[in-house]
C-alpha positions in Angstrom: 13.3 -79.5 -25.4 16.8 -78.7 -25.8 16.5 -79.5 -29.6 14.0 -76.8 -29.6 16.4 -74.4 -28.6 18.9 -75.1 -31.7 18.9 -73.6 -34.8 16.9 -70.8 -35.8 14.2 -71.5 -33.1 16.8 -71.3 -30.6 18.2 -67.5 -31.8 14.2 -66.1 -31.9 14.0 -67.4 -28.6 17.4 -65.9 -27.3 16.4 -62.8 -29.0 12.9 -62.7 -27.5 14.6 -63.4 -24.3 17.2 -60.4 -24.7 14.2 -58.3 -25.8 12.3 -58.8 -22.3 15.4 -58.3 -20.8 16.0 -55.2 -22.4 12.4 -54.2 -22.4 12.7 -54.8 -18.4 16.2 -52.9 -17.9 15.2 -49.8 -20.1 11.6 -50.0 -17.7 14.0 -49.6 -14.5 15.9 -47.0 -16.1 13.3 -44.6 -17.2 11.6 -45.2 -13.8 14.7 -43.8 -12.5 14.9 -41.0 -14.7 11.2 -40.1 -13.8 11.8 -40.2 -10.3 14.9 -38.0 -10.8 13.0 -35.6 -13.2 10.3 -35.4 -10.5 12.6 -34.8 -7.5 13.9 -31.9 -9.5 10.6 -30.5 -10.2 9.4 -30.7 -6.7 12.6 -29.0 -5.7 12.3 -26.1 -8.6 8.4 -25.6 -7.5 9.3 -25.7 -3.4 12.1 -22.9 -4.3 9.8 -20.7 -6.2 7.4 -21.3 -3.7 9.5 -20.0 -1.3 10.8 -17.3 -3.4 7.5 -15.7 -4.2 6.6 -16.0 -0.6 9.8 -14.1 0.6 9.1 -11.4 -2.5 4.8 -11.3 -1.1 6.2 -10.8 2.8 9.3 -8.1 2.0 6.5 -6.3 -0.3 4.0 -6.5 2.4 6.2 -5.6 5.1 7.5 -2.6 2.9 3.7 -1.6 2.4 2.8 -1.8 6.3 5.8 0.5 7.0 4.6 3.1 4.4 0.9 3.1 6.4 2.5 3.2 9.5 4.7 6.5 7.8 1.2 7.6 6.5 -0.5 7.2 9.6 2.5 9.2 11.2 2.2 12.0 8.7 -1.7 12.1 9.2 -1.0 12.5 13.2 1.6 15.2 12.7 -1.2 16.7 9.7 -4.0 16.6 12.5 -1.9 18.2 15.6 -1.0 20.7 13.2 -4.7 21.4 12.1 -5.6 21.3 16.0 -2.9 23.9 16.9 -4.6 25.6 13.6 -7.9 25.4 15.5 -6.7 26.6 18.7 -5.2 29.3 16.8 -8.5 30.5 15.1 -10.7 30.5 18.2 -8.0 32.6 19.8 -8.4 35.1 16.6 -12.2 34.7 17.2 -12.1 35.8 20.6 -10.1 39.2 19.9 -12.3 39.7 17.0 -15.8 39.5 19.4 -13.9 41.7 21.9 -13.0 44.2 18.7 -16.7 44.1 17.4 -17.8 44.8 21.4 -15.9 47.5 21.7 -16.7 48.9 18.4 -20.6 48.7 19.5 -19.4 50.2 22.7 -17.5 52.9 20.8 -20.8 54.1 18.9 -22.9 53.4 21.5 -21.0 56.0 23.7 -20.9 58.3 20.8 -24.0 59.1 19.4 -23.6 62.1 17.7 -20.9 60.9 15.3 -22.3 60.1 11.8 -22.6 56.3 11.3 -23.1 55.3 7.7 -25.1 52.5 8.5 -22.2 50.0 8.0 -20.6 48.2 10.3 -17.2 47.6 9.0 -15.5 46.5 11.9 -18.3 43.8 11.9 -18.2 42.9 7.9 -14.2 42.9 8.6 -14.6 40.3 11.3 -17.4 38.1 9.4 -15.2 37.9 6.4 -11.8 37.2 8.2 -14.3 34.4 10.0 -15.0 33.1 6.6 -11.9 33.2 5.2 -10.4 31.5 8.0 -12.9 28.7 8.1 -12.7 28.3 4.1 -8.3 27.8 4.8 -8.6 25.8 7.5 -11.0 23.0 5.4 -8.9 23.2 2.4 -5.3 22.8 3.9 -6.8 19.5 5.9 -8.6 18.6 2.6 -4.6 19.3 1.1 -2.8 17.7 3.5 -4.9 14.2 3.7 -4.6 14.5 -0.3 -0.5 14.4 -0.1 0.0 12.0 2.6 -2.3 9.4 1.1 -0.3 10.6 -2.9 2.9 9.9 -1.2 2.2 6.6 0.4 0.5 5.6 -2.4 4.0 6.1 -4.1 6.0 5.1 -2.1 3.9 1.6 -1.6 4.3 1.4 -5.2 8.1 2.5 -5.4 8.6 -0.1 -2.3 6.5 -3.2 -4.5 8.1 -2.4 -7.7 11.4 -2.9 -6.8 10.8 -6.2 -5.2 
């Protein structure tokens, strides 16, 4: 056998022997690079995991605090159309008392010429209106900017994260 192994026979087996070798060593090595390469892309995927988790819960957070504002302005909005409210029926009331003691006032006066119009009345029906008509648009206003501002500022907050 060992005169197998001399001469040429000898260097193609040495060779083929080195090749496996090689073959074997460059196998272990690549393996190790792979691993490496994977640890690092496990790492880089985790980080940006965590990354656009942290950017999803600041943005959330900043959007809760602008309906919590909203809600806020909305409150304040709807005390102030309450107070509103309050306000009217108090205006109502001296208005029916005015048109009482305007029917009163002709009533006890007969002989005075009455043109057939009541203006005191048409005043009071038209203030009424007029009153009612403001008080639906400035709610109608008011919901419109709170929900245009915190719609911005929800925006404003995301965008800059």
């Amino acid at each position: 056998m060992i005169k197998a192994l001399i001469g040429w026979k000898g260097y193609v087996a040495a060779a083929a022997l080195a090749g496996v070798a090689a073959w074997v060593i460059q196998g272990w090595r690549y393996d190790a690079k792979i691993s490496r390469m994977t640890t690092q892309q496990a790492v880089a995927i985790a980080d940006a995991q965590a990354k656009a988790r942290k950017i999803e819960q600041a943005s959330q957070a900043a959007i809760v605090e602008v309906a919590k504002h909203a809600d806020e302005k909305i409150a304040a909005a709807t005390a102030d159309a309450d107070a509103a409210r309050d306000s009217a029926g108090r205006l109502r009331t001296e208005l029916a008392r005015l048109r009482r003691a305007s029917e009163n006032a002709t009533v006890a006066s007969p002989g005075k010429s009455q043109s057939g119009i009541d203006t005191i009345g048409v005043l009071i029906d038209v203030l009424e209106g007029v009153e009612r008509n403001g008080r639906e648009v400035a709610e109608y206003a008011d919901r419109l900017k709170v929900a245009g501002l915190a719609c911005e500022k929800a925006y404003d907050s995301v965008r800059s994260n």
